[in-house]
C-alpha positions as CSV (number, residue, x, y, z in Angstrom):
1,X,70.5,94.1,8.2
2,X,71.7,90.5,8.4
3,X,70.3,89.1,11.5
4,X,71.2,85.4,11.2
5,X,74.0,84.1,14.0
6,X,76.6,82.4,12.3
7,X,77.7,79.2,14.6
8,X,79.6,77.1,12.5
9,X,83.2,79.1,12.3
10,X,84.8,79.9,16.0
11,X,88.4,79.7,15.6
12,X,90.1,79.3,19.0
13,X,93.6,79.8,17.9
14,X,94.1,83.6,18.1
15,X,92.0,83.8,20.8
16,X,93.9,81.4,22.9
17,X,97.1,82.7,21.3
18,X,96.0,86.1,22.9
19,X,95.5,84.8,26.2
20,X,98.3,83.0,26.1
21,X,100.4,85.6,25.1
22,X,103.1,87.9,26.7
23,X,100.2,90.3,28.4
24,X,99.8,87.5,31.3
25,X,101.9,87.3,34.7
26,X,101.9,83.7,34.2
27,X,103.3,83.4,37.8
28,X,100.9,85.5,39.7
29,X,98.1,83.4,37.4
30,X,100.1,80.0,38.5
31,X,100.4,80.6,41.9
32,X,96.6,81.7,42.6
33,X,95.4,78.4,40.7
34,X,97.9,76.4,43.4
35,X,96.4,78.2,46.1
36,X,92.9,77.3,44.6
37,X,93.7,73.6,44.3
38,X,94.8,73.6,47.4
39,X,91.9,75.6,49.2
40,X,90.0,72.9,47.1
41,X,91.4,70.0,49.5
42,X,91.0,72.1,52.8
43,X,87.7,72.1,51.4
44,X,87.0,68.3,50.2
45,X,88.5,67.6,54.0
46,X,86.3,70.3,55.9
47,X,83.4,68.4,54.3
48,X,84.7,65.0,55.6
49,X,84.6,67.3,58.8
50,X,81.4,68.3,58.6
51,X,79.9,65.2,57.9
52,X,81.3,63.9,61.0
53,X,80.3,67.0,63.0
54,X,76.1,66.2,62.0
55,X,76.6,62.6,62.4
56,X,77.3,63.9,66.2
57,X,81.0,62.1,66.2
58,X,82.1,65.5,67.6
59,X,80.3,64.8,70.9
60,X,82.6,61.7,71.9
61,X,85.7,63.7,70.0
62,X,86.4,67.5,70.5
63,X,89.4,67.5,68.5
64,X,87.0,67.0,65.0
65,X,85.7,70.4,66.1
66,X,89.3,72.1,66.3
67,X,90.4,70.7,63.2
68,X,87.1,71.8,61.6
69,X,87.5,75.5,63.1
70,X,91.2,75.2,61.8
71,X,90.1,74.1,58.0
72,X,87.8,77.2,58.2
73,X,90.4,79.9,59.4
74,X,92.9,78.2,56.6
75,X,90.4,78.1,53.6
76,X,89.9,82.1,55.1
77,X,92.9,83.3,54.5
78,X,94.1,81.5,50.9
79,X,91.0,82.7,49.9
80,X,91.7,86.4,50.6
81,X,95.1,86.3,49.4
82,X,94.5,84.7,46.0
83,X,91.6,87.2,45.7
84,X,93.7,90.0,46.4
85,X,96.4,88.8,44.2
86,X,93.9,87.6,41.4
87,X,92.7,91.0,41.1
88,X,96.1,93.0,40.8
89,X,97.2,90.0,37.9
90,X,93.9,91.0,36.4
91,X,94.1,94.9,36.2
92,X,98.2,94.0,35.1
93,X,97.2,92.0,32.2
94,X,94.5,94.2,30.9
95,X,97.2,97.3,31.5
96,X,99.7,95.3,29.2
97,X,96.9,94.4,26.8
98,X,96.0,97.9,26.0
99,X,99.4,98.9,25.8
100,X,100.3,96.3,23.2
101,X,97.0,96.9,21.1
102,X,97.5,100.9,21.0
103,X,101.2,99.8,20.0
104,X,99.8,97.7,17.5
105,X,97.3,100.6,16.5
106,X,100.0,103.0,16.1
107,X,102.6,100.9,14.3
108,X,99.5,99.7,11.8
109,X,100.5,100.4,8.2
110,X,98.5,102.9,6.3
111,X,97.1,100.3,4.0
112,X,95.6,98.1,7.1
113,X,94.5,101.5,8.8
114,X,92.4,102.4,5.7
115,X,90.5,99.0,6.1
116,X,89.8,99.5,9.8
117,X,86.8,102.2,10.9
118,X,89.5,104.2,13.6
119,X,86.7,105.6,15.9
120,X,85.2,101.9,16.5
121,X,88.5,101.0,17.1
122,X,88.0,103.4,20.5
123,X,86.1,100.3,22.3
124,X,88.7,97.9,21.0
125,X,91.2,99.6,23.6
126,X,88.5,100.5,26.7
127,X,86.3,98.0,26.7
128,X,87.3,94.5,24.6
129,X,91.1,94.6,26.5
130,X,89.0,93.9,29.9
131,X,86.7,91.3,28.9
132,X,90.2,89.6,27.6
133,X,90.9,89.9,31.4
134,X,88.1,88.6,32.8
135,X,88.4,85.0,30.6
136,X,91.8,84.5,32.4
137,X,90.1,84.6,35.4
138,X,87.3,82.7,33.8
139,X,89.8,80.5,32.6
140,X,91.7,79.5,36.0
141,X,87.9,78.9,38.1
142,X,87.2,76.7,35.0
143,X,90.5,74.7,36.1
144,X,89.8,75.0,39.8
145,X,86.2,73.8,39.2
146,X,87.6,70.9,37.2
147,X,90.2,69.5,39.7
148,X,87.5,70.3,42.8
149,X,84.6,68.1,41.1
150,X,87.2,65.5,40.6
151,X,88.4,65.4,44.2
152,X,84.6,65.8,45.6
153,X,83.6,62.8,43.2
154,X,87.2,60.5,44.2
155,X,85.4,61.1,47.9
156,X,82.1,60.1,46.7
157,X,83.7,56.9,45.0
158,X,85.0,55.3,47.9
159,X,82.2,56.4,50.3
160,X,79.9,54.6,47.3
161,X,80.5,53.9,43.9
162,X,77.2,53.6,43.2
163,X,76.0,57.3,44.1
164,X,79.6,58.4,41.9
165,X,78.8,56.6,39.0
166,X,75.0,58.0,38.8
167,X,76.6,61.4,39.3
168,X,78.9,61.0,36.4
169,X,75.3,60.6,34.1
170,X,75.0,64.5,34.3
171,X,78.7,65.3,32.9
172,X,76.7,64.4,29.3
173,X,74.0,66.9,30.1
174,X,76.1,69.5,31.6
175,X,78.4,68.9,28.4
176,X,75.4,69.9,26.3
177,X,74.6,72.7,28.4
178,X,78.1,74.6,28.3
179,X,78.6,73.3,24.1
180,X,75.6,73.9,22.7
181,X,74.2,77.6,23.7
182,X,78.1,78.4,24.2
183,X,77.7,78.5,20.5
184,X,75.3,80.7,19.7
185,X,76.4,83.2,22.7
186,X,79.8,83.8,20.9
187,X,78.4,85.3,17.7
188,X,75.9,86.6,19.6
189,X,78.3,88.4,21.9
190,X,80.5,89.1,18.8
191,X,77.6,91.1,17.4
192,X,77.1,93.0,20.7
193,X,80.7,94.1,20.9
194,X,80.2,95.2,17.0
195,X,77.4,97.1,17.8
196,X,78.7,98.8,20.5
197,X,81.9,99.6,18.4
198,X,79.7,101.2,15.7
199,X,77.4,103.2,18.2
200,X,80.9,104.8,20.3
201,X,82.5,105.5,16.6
202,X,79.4,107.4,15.6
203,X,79.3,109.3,18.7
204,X,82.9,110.3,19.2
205,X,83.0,111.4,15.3
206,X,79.5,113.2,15.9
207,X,80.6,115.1,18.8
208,X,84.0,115.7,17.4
209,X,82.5,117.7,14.4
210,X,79.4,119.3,16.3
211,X,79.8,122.3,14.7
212,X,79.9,120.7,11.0
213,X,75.8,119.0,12.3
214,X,74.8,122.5,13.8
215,X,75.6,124.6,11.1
216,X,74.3,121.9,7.9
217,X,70.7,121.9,10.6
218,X,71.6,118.4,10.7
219,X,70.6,117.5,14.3
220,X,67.3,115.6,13.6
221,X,68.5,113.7,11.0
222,X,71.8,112.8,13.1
223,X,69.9,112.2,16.1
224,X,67.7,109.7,14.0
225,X,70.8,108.0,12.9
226,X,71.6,107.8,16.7
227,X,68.8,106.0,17.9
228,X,69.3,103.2,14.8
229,X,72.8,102.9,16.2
230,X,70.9,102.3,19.5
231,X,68.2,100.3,18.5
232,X,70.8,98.0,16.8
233,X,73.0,97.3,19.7
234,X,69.4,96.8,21.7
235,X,68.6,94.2,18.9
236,X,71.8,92.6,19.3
237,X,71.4,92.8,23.3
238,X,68.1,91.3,23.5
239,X,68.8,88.7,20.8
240,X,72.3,87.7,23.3
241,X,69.5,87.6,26.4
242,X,67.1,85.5,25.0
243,X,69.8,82.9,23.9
244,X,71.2,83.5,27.9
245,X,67.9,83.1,28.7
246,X,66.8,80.1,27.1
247,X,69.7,78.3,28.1
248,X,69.2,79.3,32.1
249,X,66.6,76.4,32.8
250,X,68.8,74.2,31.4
251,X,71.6,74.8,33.8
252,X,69.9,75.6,36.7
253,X,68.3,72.2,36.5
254,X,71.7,70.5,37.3
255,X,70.9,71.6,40.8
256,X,68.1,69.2,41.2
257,X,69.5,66.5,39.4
258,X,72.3,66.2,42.2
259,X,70.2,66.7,45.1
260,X,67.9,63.8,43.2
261,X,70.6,61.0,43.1
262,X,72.6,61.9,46.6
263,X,69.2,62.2,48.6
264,X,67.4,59.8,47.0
265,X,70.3,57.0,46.7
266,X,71.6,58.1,49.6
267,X,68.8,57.1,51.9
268,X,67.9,54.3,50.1
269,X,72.1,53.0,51.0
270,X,71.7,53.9,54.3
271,X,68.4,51.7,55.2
272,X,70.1,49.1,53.2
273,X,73.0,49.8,55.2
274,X,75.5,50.2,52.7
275,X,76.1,53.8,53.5
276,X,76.4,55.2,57.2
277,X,75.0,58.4,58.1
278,X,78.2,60.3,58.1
279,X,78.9,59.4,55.0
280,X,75.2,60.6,53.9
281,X,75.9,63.9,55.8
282,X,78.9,64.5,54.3
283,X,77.5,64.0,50.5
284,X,74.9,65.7,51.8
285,X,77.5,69.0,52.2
286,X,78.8,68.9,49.0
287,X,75.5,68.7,47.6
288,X,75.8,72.4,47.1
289,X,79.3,72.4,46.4
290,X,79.0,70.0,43.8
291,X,76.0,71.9,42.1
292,X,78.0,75.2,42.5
293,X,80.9,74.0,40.6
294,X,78.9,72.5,37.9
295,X,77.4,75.7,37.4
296,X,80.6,77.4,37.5
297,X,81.8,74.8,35.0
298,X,79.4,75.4,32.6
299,X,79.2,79.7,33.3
300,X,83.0,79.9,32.8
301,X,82.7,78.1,29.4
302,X,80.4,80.6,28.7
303,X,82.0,83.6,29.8
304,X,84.7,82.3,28.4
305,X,82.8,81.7,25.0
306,X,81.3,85.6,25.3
307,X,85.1,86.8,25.5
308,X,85.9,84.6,22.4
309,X,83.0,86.8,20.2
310,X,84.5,89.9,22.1
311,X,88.4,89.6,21.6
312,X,87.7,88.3,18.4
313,X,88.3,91.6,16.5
314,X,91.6,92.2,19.1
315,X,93.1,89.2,18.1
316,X,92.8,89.8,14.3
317,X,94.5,93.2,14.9
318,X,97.2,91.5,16.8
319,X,97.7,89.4,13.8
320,X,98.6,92.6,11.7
321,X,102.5,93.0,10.7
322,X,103.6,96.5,12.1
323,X,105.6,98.9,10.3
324,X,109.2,97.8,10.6
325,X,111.0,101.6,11.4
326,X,114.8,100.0,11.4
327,X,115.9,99.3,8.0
328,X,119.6,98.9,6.4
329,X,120.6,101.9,6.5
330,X,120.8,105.1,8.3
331,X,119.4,108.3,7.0
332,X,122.4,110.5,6.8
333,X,123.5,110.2,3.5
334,X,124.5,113.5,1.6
335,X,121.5,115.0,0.1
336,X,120.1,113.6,-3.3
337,X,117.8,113.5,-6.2
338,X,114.8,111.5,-5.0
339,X,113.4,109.5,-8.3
340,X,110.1,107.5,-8.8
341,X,110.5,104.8,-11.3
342,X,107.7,103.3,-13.0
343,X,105.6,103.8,-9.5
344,X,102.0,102.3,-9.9
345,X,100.0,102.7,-6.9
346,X,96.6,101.4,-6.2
347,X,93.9,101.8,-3.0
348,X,92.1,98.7,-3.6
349,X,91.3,97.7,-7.1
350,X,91.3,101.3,-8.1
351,X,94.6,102.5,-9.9
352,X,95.6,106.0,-8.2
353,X,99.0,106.1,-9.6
354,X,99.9,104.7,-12.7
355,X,103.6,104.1,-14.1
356,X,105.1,107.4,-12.6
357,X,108.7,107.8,-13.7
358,X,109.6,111.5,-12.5
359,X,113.1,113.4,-10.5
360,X,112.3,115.5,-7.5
361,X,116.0,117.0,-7.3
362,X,117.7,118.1,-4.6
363,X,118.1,121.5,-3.3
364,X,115.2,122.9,-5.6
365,X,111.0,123.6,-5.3
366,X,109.0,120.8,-7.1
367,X,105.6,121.8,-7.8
368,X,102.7,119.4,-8.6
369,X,99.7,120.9,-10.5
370,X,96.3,118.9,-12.0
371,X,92.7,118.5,-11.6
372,X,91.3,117.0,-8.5
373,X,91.6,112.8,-8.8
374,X,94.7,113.0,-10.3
375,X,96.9,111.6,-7.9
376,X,98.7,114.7,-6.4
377,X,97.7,114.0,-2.6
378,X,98.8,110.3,-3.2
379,X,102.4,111.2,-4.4
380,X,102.8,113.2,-1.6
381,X,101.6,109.9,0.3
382,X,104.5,107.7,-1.0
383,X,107.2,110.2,-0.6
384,X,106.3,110.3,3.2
385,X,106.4,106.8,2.9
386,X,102.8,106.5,4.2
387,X,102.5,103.9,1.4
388,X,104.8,101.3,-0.1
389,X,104.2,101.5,-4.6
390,X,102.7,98.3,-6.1
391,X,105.0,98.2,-8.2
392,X,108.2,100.4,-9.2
393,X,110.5,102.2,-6.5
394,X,111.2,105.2,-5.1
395,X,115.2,105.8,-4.6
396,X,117.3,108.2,-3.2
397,X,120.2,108.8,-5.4
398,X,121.1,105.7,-6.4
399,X,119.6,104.0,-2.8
400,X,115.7,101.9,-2.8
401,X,114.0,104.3,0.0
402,X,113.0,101.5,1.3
403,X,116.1,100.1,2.6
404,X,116.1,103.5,4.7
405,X,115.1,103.5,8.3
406,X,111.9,105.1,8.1
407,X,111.4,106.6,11.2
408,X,114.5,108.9,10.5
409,X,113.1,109.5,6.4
410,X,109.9,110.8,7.8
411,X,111.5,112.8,10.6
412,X,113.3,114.6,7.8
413,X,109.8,115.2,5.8
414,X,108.0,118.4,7.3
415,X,104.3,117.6,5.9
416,X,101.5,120.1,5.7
417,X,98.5,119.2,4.7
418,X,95.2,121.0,3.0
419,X,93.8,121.2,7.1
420,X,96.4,119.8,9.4
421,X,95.3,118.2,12.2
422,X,95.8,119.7,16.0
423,X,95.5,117.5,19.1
424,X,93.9,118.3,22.5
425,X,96.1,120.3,24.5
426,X,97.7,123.6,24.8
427,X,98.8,125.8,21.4
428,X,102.9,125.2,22.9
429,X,102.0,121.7,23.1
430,X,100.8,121.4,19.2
431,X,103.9,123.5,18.0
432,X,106.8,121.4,20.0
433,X,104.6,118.2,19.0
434,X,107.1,115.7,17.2
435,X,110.0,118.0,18.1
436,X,111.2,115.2,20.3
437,X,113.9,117.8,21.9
438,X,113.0,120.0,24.5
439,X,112.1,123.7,22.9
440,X,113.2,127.0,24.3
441,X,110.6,129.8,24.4
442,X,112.4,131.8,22.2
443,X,112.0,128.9,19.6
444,X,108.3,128.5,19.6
445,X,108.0,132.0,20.1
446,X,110.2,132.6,16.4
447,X,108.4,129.8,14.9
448,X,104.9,131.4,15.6
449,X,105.5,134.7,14.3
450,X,107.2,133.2,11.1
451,X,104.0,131.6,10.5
452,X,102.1,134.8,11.8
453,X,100.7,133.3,14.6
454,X,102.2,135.0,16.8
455,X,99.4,138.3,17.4
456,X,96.4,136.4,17.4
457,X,97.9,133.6,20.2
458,X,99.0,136.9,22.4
459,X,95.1,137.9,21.8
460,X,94.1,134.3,23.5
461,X,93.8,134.4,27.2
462,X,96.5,132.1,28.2
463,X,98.7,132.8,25.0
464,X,101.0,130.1,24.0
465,X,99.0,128.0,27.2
466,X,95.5,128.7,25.8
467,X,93.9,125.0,25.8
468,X,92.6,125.0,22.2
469,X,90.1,121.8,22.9
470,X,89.5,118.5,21.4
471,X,91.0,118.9,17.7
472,X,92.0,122.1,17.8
473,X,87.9,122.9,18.0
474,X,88.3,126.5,19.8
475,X,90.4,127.8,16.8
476,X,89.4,128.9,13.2
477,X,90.8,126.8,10.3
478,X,93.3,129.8,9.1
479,X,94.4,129.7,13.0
480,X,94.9,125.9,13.1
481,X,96.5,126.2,9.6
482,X,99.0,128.5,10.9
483,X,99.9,126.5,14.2
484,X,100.6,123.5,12.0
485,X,103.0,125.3,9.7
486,X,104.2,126.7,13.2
487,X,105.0,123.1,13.3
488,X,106.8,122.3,10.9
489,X,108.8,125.5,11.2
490,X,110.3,124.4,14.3
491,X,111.0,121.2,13.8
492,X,113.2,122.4,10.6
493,X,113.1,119.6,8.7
494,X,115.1,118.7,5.8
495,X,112.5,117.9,2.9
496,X,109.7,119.9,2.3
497,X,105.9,118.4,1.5
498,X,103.2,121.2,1.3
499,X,99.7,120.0,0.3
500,X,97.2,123.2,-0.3
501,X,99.2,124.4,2.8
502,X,98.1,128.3,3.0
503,X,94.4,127.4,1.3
504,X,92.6,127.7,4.4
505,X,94.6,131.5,4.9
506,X,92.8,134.7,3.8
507,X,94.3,136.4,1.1
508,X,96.7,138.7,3.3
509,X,97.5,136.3,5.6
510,X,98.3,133.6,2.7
511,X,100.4,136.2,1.0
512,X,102.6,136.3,4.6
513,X,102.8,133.3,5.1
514,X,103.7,132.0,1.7
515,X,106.4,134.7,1.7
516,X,107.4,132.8,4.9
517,X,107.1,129.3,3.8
518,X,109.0,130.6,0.6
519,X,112.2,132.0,2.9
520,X,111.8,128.4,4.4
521,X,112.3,126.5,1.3
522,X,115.5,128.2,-0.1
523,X,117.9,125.6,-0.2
524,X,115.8,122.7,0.6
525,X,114.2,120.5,-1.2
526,X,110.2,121.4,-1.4
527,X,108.0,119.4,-2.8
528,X,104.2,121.7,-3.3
529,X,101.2,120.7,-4.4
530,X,98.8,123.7,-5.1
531,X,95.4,124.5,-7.1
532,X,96.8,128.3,-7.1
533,X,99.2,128.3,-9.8
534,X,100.5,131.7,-8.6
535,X,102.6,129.6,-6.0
536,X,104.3,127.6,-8.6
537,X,104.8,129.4,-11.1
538,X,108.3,130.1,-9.8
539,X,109.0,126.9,-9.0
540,X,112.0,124.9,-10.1
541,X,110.2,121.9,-11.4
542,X,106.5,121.5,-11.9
543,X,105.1,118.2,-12.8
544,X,101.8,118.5,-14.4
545,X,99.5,115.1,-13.6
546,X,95.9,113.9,-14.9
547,X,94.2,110.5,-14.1
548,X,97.5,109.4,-12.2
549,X,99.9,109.7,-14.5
550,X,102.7,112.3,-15.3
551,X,101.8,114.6,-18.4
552,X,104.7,116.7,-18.5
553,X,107.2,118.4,-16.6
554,X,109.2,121.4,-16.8
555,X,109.1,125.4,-15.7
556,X,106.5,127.7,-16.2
557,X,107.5,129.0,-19.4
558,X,108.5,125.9,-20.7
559,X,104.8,124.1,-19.9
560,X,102.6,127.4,-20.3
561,X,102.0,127.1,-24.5
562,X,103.2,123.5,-24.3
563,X,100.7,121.7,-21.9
564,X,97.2,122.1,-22.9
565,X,95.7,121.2,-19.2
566,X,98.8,123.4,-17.7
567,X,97.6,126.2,-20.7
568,X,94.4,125.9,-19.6
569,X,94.4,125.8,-15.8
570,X,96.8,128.8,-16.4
571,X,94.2,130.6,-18.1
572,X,91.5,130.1,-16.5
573,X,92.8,131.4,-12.9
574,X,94.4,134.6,-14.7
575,X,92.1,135.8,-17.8
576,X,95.0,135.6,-20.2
């Protein structure tokens, strides 16, 4: 494991472009730095007050005590009001955040999804979206801290000029302090927020597939792998605190360099009488003001500098193109041929599909056969539009697909895949997902039996409202199978795309509900992918595929004697 902290590239423009973005109530944000600014000059003047009060000016004149008492009930209430607001613009930004990145997460293309890790992307939305919150705040006290040094230093300067100007020696040091660990605490923050992504990917997949580590006897070796995913974020933790640490000293000292040069020169003005006492007193007061803003100054640069390293993956997603669903035309052209021509596809550098020229027509089964590798799954891929070719096109009729809107083109495709994914919720909720219609009972109930579903959900306690747990976890795989097709059922879709659909299904129940998937696919266009070459063998079309490429096509009697991998296959699964 690379350990070294890169410091030398720290881009600022996405992350500013993030904070700058459309997630901010730039009014709320506005109006809370006024009311800062302003609480800073009830506060540079309650000083002046103050000064006057331990002087003992107050004694001859009562009215410096009222004023003073009225500063204090001002500064009071601004300060609870931008508070209060401060925190609402917080929790709205980081609310609008998240709801842009999960858009952005959703709307990702396929290709971009494959190069993320999905389950580290889990911290991206929980955790990484707040820290992007807090640097706004960060942000604004850096501003406020800023414009209340200057006005505390302006008051200094015509008090003495001398005692301002030896204060302005520290901005120097306290430049160095914010610059120079700021630095190093972005990638070391960047490397926190990594490891933390890595260790709440592995866990959510872990738990997600506890039964797949129970039943392999895997627990020692995955509870090994656990504590290294632990032991790194510690690494990256501890390595973050020391470079905090270190830097601590540092800043603190600023402290003691302001109390040196206002006590110090201070007294030394005031026996030479250059400086009276209230004006002493009064530095005197912000002596702790000063120091406290200093420090702020350089904390907020670093906080701000921690959410840099932490919103550094957010703003690269943010820079991902999303999927563009509204294209030229509408999908509700009369049915067609659907043609690949010359379609190369690649994941990578690795060619998947290679020049694939091929007719899926209209109205008719299509069945894709091969070994595994040889690009069936991927085809599949592209006509769902998953997946854009790398070169070639896919048309419909004489129409580029891709000029189609595509959320309509894949809310025509009914996909089944080899183990089609459930979601957490009820066995109604997983059948009517993607309906986008309500569904009557009667509906879900047809679509279940259809699927034969139906006896084993009326065996659940709750039936159609059994809660089937995170991933469809409480159900068998032939049961999740048959929801899914369920599915799709429902949802009546206009194309066809069945990958190894009924391979999960025992040999009755696959016989049922291929007999039912079979009554769904008259008159529709069906395209089927399947290692049992019973389930073809009546097919329309079948397209026969090794390596990526299209070795033939035809009907079973045309290809069996023809093809030697069709022969073959052919042979081997019946004993000819």
């Amino acid at each position: 494991m690379n350990s070294a902290i890169n410091t030398k590239k720290q881009p600022w423009g996405p992350f500013i472009k993030q904070v700058l973005g459309p997630n901010v109530p730039w009014a709320w944000y506005l109006g809370n730095l006024i009311a800062r600014l302003s609480l800073a000059n009830v506060m540079v003047a309650g000083y002046k007050l103050s000064g006057q009060i331990m002087s003992g000016e107050a004694v001859s004149d009562t009215a410096i005590l009222w004023k003073y008492a009225g500063l204090m009930a001002l500064s009071m209430g601004v300060t609870v009001a931008f508070t209060v607001s401060n925190s609402w613009a917080g929790y709205w930004t980081e609310r609008k955040l998240q709801t842009r990145l999960w858009t952005k997460m959703i709307r990702m293309p396929m290709r971009l999804y494959d190069q993320q890790d999905p389950l580290s992307l889990i911290s991206r939305v929980t955790e990484d979206t707040m820290l992007v919150t807090y640097s706004m705040s960060y942000l604004f006290t850096f501003l406020n801290s800023v414009y209340t040094l200057s006005l505390m230093l302006k008051e200094i300067w015509g008090m003495n000029r001398s005692i301002t100007l030896a204060l302005l020696l520290v901005l120097p040091y306290i430049w160095a302090t914010m610059v120079i660990p700021g630095r190093f605490k972005f990638s070391a923050k960047k490397a926190v927020r990594e490891k933390m992504s890595k260790l709440t990917g592995f866990v959510a997949e872990r738990l997600t597939s506890i039964t797949l580590v129970k039943s392999a006897a895997n627990e020692n070796a995955d509870l090994q792998l656990g504590y290294e995913y632990a032991e790194e974020l510690y690494k990256a933790k501890v390595k973050y605190w020391l470079i905090d640490g270190a830097s601590q000293p540092f800043t603190y000292g600023i402290e003691g360099i302001v109390s040196a040069i206002i006590l110090i020169s201070g007294s030394i003005l005031v026996q030479d009488g250059r400086l009276d006492m209230a004006g002493l007193m009064t530095m005197f007061a912000m002596r702790s003001t000063i120091y406290n803003y200093m420090l702020q100054f350089v904390f907020c640069f670093h906080y701000i500098k921690d959410a840099q390293g932490s919103t550094a993956k957010i703003a690269e997603l943010m820079t991902f193109q999303p999927e563009v669903l509204a294209r030229e035309l509408s999908f509700t052209q009369p049915e067609d041929d659907i043609a690949f021509e010359n379609v190369s596809f690649r994941y990578d550098d690795k060619d998947v599909i290679q020049n694939v020229s091929v007719i899926i027509p209209k109205g008719k089964v299509t069945a894709i056969v091969g070994p595994s590798g040889a690009g069936k799954t991927t085809l599949l891929s592209l006509l769902e539009r998953l997946y854009t070719p790398n070169e070639g096109q896919i048309k419909f009729g004489d129409t580029p697909v891709e000029k189609i809107h595509l959320d309509q083109w894949r809310g025509a495709m009914g996909y089944i895949q080899q183990a089609s994914p459930l979601l957490s919720g009820t066995i109604r909720d997983n059948i009517v997902y993607g309906l986008n219609r309500p569904a009557k009972d009667e509906e879900v109930v047809k679509a279940a039996k259809t699927a034969n579903a139906y006896d084993f959900i009326m065996e659940l306690p709750d039936g159609f409202d059994t809660d089937i747990g995170q991933l469809g976890g409480k159900l068998s795989g032939g049961e999740r199978q048959r929801i899914a097709i369920a599915r799709m059922i429902i949802k009546d879709p206009d194309y066809l795309l069945l990958d190894e659909a009924t391979s999960s299904l025992d040999a009755e129940n696959e016989a049922e509900v291929q007999a039912a998937l079979s009554a769904v696919m008259a008159g529709r266009t069906a395209v089927v992918v399947a290692h049992n070459l019973r389930t073809v063998v009546n097919a329309d079309n079948i397209i026969v595929m090794d390596q990526g490429r299209i070795q033939a096509t035809g009907t079973h009697q045309s290809l069996y004697g023809s093809n030697e991998l069709y022969t073959r296959y052919f042979d081997l699964q019946f004993a000819r």
